[in-house]
C-alpha atoms as one frame of an Amber mdcrd trajectory, in Angstrom:
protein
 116.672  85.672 151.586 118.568  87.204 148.896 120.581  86.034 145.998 122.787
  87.977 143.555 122.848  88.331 140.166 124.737  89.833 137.197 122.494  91.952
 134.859 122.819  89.232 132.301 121.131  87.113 134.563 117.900  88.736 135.067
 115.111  89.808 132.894 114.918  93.062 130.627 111.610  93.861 132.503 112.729
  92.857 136.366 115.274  95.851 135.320 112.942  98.155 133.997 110.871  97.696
 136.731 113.124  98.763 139.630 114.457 101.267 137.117 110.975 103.004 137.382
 110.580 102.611 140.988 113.891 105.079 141.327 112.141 107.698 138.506 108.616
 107.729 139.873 110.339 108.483 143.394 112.823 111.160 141.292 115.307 109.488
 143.033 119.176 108.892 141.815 119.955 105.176 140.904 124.061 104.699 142.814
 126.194 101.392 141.584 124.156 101.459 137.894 125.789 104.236 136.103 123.737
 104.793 132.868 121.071 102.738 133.624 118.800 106.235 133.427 120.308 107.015
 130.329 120.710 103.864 127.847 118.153 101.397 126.954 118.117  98.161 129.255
 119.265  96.141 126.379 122.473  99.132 126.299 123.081  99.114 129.658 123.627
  95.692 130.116 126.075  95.606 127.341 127.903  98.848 128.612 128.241  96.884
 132.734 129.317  93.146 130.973 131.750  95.893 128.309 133.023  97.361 132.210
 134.055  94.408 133.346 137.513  93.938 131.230 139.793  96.369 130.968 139.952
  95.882 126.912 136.359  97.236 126.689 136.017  99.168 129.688 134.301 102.821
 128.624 137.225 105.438 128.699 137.115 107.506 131.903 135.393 104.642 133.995
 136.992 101.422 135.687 136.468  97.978 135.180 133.771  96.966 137.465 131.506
  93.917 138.365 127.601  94.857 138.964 125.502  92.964 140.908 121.039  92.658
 141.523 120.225  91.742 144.823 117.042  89.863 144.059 114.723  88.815 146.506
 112.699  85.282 146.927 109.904  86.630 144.961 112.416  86.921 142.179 111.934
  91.012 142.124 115.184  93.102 142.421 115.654  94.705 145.616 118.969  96.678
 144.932 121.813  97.058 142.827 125.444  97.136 143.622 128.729  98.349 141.579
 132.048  96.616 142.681 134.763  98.811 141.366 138.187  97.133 140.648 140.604
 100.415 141.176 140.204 103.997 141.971 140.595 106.934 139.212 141.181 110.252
 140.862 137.043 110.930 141.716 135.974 107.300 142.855 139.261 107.901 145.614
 138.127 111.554 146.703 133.859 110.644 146.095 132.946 107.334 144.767 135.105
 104.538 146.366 135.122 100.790 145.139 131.489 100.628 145.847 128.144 101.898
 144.855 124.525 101.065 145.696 120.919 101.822 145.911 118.148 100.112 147.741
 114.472 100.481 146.143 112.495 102.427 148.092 109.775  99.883 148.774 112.499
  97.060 150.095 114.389  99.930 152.327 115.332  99.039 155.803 115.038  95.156
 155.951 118.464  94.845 155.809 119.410  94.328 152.239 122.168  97.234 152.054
 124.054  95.582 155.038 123.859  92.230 152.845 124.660  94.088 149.440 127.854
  95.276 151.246 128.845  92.196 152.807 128.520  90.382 149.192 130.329  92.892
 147.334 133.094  93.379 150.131 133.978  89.843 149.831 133.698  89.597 146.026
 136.573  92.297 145.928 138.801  90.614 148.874 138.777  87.385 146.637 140.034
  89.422 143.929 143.229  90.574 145.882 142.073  93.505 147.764 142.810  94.414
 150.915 141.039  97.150 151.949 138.084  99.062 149.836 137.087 102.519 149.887
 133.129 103.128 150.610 131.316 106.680 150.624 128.413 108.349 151.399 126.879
 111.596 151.321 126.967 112.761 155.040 123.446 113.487 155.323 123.160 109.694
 154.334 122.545 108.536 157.630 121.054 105.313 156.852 123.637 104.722 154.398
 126.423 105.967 157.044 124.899 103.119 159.263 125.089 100.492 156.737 129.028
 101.100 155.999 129.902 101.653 159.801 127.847  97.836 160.519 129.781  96.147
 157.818 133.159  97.167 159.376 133.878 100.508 158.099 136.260 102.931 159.337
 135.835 106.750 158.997 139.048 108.016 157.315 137.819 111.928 156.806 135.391
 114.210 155.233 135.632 115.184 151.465 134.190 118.756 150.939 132.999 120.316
 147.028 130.917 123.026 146.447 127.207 121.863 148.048 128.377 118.296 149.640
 129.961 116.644 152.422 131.517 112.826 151.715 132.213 110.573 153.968 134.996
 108.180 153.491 135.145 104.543 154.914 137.781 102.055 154.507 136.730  98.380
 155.181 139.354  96.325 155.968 139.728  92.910 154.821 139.633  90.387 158.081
């Protein structure tokens, strides 16, 4: 079982520990912008600043983050609900944004990450949200298409290939 919970709501340490999960595995942390680059205390000042537009960073959108944390009370993944769509989030990022640590990877937790976060925007008016995924992703692919998503088209730049999901609210 899994419950969620805002970074304010967990400890400095649970944070820095699934930070350094992602580093020792040189792995890229998706749905925690900055969390590589600011201190913890920072960070979780710069995701409670992102979610109001009044102190919102410039050039990102107000947002809600999320920790997926487990029974044992260790985070399992993070996940970024985005409230609107600049010009990149619409072509690359979409409203959504998560990682898995690689130790807790495939038991599920993605498919219940999206579920919670897909909801959370639908109750905020939405009617449809944009997901994305690198498509070499395949276990990421798998995770939007099981939670509903429908492929739109392929976004190509440079080295990558996006795929673009819309999940619709039911």
């Amino acid at each position: 079982m899994i419950t969620f919970k805002e970074p304010v709501d967990v400890s400095f340490q649970q944070i820095e520990d699934y930070k350094n999960e992602f580093i020792l595995n040189n792995e890229t942390i998706h749905g925690a912008a900055k969390l590589t680059e600011l201190s913890t205390n920072e960070w979780v000042k710069f995701v409670e600043n992102t979610k109001y537009k009044e102190t919102v960073t410039p050039g990102f959108v107000t947002a809600h983050t999320f920790f997926a944390v487990n029974d044992t009370d260790k985070i399992v993944g993070v996940i970024n609900a985005r409230d609107e769509l600049n010009d990149y989030l619409l072509n690359f990022g979409g409203h959504v944004g998560y990682s898995v640590r690689k130790s807790e990877r495939r038991k599920g937790y993605a498919k219940k990450m999206l579920n919670y976060v897909s909801e959370f925007l639908f109750s905020l008016g939405s009617n449809k949200i944009l997901v994305t995924c690198d498509k070499n992703n395949i276990a990421s692919k798998c995770t939007i298409e099981s939670c509903g998503g429908i492929l739109e088209n392929e976004v190509i730049d440079q080295n990558r290939t996006t795929l673009r999901y819309w999940i619709y609210k039911k």
